[in-house]
Every structure is written in C-alpha cells, then in structure tokens.
C-alpha positions, 0 to 999 in steps of 0.5 A: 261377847263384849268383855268376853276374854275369849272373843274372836272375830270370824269371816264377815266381822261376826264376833264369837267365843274362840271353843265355839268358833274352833269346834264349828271349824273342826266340825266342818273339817276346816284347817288353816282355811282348807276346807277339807270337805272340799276336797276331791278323793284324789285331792285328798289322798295328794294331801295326805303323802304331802303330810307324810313326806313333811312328817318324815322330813322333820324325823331326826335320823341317827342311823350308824354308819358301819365303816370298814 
C-alpha cells in the first residue's frame, strides 16, 4: 500500500485500495455509512418514498399553464 495512489484508510485506521474498499462496501450494502442490510422492511420501504420524494423534487417541471 505505501506509494499506492489509490490507498485509503478504513474505519480502524486499516489502509486499503479505494475498488477493494468500494466493492467491500457495495457487497455489504453500505452507502454513505448506512448499512442497509441493517434495515427492518419497513425501515427500508420508509427510505425508499424518502429516495423518490428527493428524485422528484430535484425534477424540472415546464408544464403550459392554458390561460383563458
């Protein structure tokens, strides 16, 4: 690891290339420190409208408004 260019250190001070620490994240299901594996069904469906409702809010909206 020393002069890799890609190293990054992990929780613990471990050291670790950034694609082997990224696919360990994504194989736990790890995002921005939310283990989603954690997460109850309900929990998990409450994150999900969370997602959406964000998505659409960030939607550009050009809808004609008919005026009489």
């Amino acid at each position: 690891m020393i002069g890799s260019s890609d190293a990054v250190s992990i929780d613990g001070g471990a050291p670790a290339h950034q694609n082997c620490y990224q696919f360990q994240l994504l194989s736990q299901r790890v995002f921005k420190n939310i283990q989603l594996k954690s997460l109850s069904d309900h929990e998990l469906e409450e994150l999900e409208d969370l997602v959406k409702q964000e998505k659409n809010s960030r939607e550009e909206s050009f809808e004609m408004v008919e005026l009489f």
